[in-house]
N, C-alpha and C positions, 0 to 999 in steps of 0.2 A: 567935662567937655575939653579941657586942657589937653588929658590922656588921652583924648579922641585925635587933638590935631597935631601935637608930638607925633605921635605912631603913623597916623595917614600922612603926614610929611616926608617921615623915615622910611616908609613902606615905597615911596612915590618915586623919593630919590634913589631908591637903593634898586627897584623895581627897575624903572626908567621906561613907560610905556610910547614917551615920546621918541626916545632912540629908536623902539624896534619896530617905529611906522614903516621905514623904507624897506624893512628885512619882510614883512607884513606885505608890503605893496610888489615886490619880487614875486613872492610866494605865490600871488594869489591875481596874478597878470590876466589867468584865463578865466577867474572865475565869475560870476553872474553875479549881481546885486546883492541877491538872497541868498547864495553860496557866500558871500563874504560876510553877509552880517550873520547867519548861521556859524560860520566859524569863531566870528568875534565872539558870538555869547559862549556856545562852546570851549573857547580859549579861557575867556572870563569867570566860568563855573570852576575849568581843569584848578584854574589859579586860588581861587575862593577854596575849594577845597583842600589844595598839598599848602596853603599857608596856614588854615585853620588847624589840620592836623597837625602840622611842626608847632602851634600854637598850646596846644595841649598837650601830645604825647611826647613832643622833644625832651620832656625834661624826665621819663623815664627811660630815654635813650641811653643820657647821659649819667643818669644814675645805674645805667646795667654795664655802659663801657667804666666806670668812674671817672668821668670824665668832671673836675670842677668849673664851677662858674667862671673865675677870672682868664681858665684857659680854654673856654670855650668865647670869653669875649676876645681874647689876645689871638684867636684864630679868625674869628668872624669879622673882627676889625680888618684886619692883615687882609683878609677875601674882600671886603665890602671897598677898602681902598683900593686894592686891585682892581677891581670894577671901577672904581672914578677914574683910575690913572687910562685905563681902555678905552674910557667913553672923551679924556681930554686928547690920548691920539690917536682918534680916530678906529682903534683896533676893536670897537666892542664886539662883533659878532663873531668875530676870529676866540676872543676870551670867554662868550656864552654857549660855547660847542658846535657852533655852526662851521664845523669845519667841510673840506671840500668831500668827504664820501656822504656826509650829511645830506648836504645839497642834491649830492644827484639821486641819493636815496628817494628826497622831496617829491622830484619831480616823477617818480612811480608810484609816489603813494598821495590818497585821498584823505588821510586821518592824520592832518599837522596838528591839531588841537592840542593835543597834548605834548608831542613832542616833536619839533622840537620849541613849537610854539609857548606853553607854557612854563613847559622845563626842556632846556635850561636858559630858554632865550629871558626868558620873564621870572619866574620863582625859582632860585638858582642858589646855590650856599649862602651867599650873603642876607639875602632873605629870610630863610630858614633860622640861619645862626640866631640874627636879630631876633626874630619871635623868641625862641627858645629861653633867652638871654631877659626879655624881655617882660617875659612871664615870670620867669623866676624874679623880680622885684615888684611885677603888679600881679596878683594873683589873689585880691580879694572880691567878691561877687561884684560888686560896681567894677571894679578896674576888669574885669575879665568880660562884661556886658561892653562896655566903653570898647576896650578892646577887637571885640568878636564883630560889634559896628562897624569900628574901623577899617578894620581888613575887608568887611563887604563893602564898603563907599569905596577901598582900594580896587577893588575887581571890579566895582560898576562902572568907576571911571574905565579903567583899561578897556573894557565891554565896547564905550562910548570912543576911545581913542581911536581905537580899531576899528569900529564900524566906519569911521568920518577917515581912516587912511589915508585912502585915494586921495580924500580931498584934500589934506592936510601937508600929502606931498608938493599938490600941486599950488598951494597959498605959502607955507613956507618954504618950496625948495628945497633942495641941498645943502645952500648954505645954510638956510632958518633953520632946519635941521639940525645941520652938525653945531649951532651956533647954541641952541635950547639945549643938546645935549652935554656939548660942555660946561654950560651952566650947573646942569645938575652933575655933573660928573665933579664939578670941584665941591659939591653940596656934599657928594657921596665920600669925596675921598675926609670930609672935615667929618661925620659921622663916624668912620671908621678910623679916624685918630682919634676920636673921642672916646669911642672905644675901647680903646689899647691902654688911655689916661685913664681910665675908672678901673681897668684890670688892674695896673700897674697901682694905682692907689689903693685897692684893696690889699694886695700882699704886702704893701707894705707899714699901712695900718693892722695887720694880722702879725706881722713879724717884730710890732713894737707893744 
């Protein structure tokens, strides 16, 4: 249970389904009740899915690039603080792809689900890195059950965020908004220093 609430912590802050309520409520100005919670669960599958996979096959990714652990945590760190540092100045959507040809792409297309919804606004590098990283230290059949739970109680919440948007713009505002998400942005950027600390301790217990 421990490994459940570590992971869905890490998942939460790193994820940040509170930040990307206003980008959600943008998107989704014209659509219908059931156009929005259709998309939330949709979003919340896309997500539940590309994090399960990087859960599992990441670690033959990096066994085919040779990529090692300490230098997949020392990059993933680096990306997951970048992400905190975007979400404390205010720049997160500009850092998760949502740039301006994005946008007006958006607004001709009907299938945000996936993108730029769930990548790369939601399951984005830092995400990915983390499981990858993540697996390779828990990887025995409880830890990988513990695991595979988590990541779903992570996408049902965002399912649940999403769906309540609207309404969450309208109770917390702007500011309650940017106020929650700097919260977790400094959660995110202390993960991704932690990070880089367990990297940096490995090679250097290797090298003595």
């Amino acid at each position: 249970m421990g490994l459940f609430v570590i992971l869905f912590g890490a998942l939460f802050s790193v994820l940040n389904p509170i930040g990307t309520v206003p980008i959600f409520v943008s998107l989704t100005q014209d659509y219908t009740k059931k156009e929005r919670s259709n998309l939330s669960l949709r979003t919340a599958i896309n997500v539940f899915v590309i994090l399960i996979i990087s859960f599992f096959i990441g670690q033959y990714v990096l066994t085919f690039f040779g990529i090692t652990i300490p230098a997949l945590r020392i990059a993933g760190g680096i990306i997951i603080a970048s992400s905190g540092f975007s979400l404390l100045n205010g720049k997160f959507s500009k850092n998760r792809g949502i740039n301006k040809k994005v946008e007006e792409d958006i607004s001709t297309r009907n299938a945000i689900a996936l993108t730029p919804l769930a990548m790369p606004m939601l399951a984005g590098p830092g995400s990915i890195s983390l499981l990858i990283a993540f697996y390779q230290e828990h990887n025995s059949t409880t830890e990988i059950i513990f695991s595979s739970l988590s990541i779903l109680a992570v996408s049902i919440v965002i399912f649940f965020i999403l769906r309540s948007a609207h309404y969450l713009a309208k109770i917390l505002g702007a500011s309650g908004i940017v106020a929650v998400s700097r919260i977790i942005g400094f959660l995110t950027i202390s993960i991704g220093i932690q990070y880089i600390i367990n990297a940096v301790q490995d090679i250097i217990e290797k090298i003595n």
